[in-house]
N, C-alpha and C positions, 0 to 999 in steps of 0.2 A: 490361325492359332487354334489350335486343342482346346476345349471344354475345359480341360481340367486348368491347362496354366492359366487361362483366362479366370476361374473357379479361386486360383489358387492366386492371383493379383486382387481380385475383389476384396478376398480375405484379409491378404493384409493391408490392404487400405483401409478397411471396415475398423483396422485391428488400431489402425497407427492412429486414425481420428480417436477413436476410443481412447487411445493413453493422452493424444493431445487435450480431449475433454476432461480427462479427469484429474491432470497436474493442478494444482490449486491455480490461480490468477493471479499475483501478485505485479498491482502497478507501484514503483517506486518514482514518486512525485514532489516535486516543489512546485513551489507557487513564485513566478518570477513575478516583479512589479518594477517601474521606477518609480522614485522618492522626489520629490521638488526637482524634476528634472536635473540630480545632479548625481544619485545614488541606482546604481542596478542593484537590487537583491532580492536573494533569494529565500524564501520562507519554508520552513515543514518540520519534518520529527529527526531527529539526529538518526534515529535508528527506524526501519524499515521491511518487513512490516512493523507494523509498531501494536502490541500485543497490552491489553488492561490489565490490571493488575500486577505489571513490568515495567523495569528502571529504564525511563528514557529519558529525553530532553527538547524542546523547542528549540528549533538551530533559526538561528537567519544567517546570511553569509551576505554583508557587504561591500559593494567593490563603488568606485568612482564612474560613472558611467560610461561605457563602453569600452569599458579597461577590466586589469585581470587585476588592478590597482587595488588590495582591501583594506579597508580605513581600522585606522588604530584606536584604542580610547574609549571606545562607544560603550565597553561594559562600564563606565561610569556616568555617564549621561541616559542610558538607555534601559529603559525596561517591559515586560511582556506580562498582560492578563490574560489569564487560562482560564476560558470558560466552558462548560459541557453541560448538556439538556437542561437549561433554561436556570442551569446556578446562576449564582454572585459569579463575579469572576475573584479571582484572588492574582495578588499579585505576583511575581519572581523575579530575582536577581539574575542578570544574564553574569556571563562569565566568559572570561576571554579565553582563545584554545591554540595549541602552536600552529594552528593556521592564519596567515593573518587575515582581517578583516570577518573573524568564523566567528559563532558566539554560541552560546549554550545557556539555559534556564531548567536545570535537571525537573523534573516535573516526570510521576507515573501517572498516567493515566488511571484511574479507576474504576473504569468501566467503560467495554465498548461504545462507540458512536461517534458521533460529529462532536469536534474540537474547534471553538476559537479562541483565536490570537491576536491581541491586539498589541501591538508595540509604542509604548507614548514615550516622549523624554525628545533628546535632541541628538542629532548625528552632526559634529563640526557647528554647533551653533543653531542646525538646522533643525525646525520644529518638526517632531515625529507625531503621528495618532492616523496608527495603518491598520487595518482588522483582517485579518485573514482566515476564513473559515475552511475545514477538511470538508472531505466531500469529492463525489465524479469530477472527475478535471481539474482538480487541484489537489491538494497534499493530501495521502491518506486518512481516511478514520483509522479510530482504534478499533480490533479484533480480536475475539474471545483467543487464546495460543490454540492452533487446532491439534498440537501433538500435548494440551493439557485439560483435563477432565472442567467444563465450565462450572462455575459456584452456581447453585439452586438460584440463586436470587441476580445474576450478572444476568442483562438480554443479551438471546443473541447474535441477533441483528438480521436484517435481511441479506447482506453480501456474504455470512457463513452459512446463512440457508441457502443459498444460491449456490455457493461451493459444492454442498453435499445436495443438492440436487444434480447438478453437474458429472459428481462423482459415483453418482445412482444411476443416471442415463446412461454414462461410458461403460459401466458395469454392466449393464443389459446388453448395451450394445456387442460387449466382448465375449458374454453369454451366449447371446445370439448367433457369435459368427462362431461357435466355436461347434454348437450344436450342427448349424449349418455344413462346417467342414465334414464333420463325423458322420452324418448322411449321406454327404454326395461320395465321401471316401467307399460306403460303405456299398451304394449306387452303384459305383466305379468295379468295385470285388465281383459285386453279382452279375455283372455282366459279364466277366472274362469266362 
């Protein structure tokens, strides 16, 4: 193989990792659990990423277990405390959604970070008090929106500083290879 295609394969491989490092991360997560061994569901943010200072909702999606079966009813037995960096919790009313067995507690977040969810009340008679915190490996935190300018006083977290370190590295990297090509191209001229 040639110098050069070899030269010119490097490149874009150098090139492709670069845009694969610098697309944001976004993991879209629920938190599965069962319930008294009789309920599968699933916990997290209706909406995904889920951005501070934006209209979202705490979804849980109840089914019967090991079925696609989802239980009716539960927005009237059932309700969810929303906690973040060491508040009170406050409570909220789920709400039922044309999906069945899907529920919603409209709730914005206010500020990036870790979110918990506790759900108390009853499913079918059955006593609830489930906690499910955001966080790696389970449903997302909240994040600053990155295509909107953060408020002075919002944190903004270590997972958007990691973004933009991310999107700093691939930048050099695509610096680098770009320099790199326009040398050896130029290598290539002087010597014909």
């Amino acid at each position: 193989m040639k110098r050069s295609a070899w030269m010119s394969r490097a490149v874009v491989a150098v090139l492709m990792i670069g845009v694969v490092l610098a697309l944001p991360i976004i993991v879209l997560a629920h938190v599965p659990r069962t319930i008294a061994g009789k309920y599968d569901v699933e916990v997290g943010w209706d909406k995904e990423p889920t951005y501070a200072a934006e209209r979202n909702a705490a979804s849980i999606q109840i089914n019967r277990i090991g079925t696609e079966d989802g239980v009716d009813g539960v927005e009237k037995t059932l309700k969810v405390n929303i906690a973040s960096g060491g508040n009170t919790p406050k409570e909220y009313i789920l709400r039922a959604t044309n999906k069945k067995g899907y529920y919603l507690a409209d709730f914005t977040p206010p500020q990036a970070g870790s979110y918990i969810f506790t759900f108390v009340g009853t499913i079918e008679e059955t006593a609830v008090n489930e906690r499910f915190e955001s966080g790696p490996g389970r449903f997302d935190d909240a994040i600053v929106n990155p295509n909107r300018p953060a408020p002075a006083e919002t944190p903004i977290g270590n997972r958007t500083a990691f973004r933009i370190l991310l999107i700093v590295a691939a930048s050099a990297i695509v610096a680098f290879a770009t320099v790199l090509t326009i040398a050896l191209r130029r290598r290539q001229k002087s010597r014909r």
